[in-house]
N, C-alpha and C positions, 0 to 999 in steps of 0.2 A: 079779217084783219080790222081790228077797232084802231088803233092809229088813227090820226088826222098827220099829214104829209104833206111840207112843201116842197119844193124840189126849185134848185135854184143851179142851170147850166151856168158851168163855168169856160171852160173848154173842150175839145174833142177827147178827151180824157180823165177832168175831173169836174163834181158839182157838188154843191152843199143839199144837206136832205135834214128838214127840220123836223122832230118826233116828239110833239108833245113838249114844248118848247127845248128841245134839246139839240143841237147843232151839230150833224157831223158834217166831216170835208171830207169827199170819199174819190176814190178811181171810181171808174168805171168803165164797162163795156157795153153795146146795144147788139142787138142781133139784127139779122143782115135785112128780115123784113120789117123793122124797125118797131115792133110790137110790143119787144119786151128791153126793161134796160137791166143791168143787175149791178150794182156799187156796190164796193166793201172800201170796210173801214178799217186800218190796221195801228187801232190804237183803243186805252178803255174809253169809256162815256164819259166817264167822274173824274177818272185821276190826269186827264191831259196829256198822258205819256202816251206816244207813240211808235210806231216801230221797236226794235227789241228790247223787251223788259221781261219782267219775271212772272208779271199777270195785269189781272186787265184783259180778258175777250175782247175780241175785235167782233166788228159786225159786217155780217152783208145781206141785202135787202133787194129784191126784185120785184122791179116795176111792171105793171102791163095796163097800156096806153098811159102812162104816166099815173096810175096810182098804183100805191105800195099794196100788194100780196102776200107777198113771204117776207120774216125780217129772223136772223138767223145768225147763233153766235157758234164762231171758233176761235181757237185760239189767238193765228194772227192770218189773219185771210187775205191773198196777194193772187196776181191771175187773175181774176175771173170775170169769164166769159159767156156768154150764154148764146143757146140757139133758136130756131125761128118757132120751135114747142114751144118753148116756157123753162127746159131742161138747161141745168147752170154748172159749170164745174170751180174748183177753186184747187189753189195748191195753199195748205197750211204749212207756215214755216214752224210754228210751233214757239213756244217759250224755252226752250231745252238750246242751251249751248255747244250740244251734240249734232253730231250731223245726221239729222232725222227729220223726217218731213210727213205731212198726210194729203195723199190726193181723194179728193171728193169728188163726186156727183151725186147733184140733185135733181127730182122732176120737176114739175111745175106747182106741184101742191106744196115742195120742200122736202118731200121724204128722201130721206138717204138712200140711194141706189147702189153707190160704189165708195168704201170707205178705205184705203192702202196703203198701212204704216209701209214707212220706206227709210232704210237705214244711210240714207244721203237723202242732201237739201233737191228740193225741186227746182229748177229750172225755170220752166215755161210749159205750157200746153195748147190744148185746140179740141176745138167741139166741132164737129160738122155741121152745116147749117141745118140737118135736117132733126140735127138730136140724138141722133142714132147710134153715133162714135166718139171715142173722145180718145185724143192720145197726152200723156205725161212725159218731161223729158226729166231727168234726175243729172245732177254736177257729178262731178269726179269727188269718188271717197274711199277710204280701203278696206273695202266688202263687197259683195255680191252685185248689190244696188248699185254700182259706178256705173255712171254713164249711160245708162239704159233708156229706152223707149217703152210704154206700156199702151198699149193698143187695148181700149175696155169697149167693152159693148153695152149700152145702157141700154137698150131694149129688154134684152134678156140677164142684166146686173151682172155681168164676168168680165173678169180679165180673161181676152183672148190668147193672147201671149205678154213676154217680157223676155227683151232681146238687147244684147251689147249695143250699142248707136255708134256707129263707129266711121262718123260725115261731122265734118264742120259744124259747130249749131248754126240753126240759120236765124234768120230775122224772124222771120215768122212761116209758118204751115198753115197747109190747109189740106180736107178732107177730103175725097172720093169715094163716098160710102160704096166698100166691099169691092175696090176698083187701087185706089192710089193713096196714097200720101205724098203729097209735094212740100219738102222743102225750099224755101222761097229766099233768098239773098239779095242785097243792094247790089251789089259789086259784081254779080257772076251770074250763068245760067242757076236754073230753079232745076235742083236733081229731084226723079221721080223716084218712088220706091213702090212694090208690089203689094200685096198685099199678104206680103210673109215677108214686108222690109227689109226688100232686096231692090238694089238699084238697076229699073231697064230704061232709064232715057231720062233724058237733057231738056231742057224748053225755054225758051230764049224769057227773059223777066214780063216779056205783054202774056204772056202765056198765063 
């Protein structure tokens, strides 16, 4: 990465990341051993316009020990997350005023691992910390893709299954590599699922 990179925290969720004098304001996410950060930007470089429009790539860019690595365009990059590898995922909403979405995974060098057009918007998703799992969740649309959960396996680049999600969405999830998936809620217990996203137990929110 020939870049020069400043990186300016904003808050526990967004920071400005300067590229050759160019200024983005981006999300972001950090992984759990705080190694790597990964920010996107979901707007063009040049034309100012952000969020939905008709073009203009967004960017996202992952840091490790705070200088830039990877720098990487989709369409409109929302999500993402990364784990304690270097391995990144993203949900693209896409420029298309259809209900269409692409969920990503990346490694740590950048290369694509998991690419899954999906005929409804994405939702949210969750990487494991070890890098190893990533699950996608998809909105309500009328086709196949409603409401779904897709459990990928980036080690070996497959979608393991894609299954109805048929639980509250939650606030957020987290991973159990080859063990659990927990959805996690403010307001309620955190329900468990197996790992063929079947619900066996409850756990109070310290859990």
């Amino acid at each position: 990465m020939t870049q020069t990179a400043t990186l300016k925290i904003i808050s526990e969720d967004s920071l400005t990341l300067t590229i050759n004098d160019i200024n983005f304001y981006c999300q972001y996410s950090k992984s759990k051993n705080g190694k790597y950060i990964l920010a996107f930007y979901d707007g063009g470089a040049f034309s100012g316009i952000g969020g939905h429009r008709k073009k203009g790539k967004g960017f996202y860019f992952l840091l490790k020990d705070y200088e830039l690595t990877i720098m990487g365009k989709v369409e409109r990059p929302n999500d993402g997350k990364v784990a304690d590898n270097g391995f990144f995922i993203i949900n693209d909403w896409l420029f298309d005023d259809a209900t269409k979405s692409i969920a990503y995974a990346f490694n740590d060098k950048g290369e694509e691992i998991i690419k899954k057009r999906l005929k409804a918007n994405l939702l949210t998703n969750e990487i494991s910390s070890s890098g190893l799992f990533a699950i996608f969740k998809t909105c309500n649309s009328n086709n196949n893709d409603h409401s779904i959960l897709l459990l990928c396996d980036l080690n070996s680049k497959h979608i393991i299954w894609k299954k109805h999600f048929g639980f509250q969405n939650p606030d957020s999830y987290s991973i159990i590599d080859n063990q659990f998936i927990k959805l996690h809620y403010k307001d309620k217990q955190t329900i468990v699922l197996n790992w063929d996203c079947k619900h066996v137990a409850y756990e109070n929110n310290a859990s």
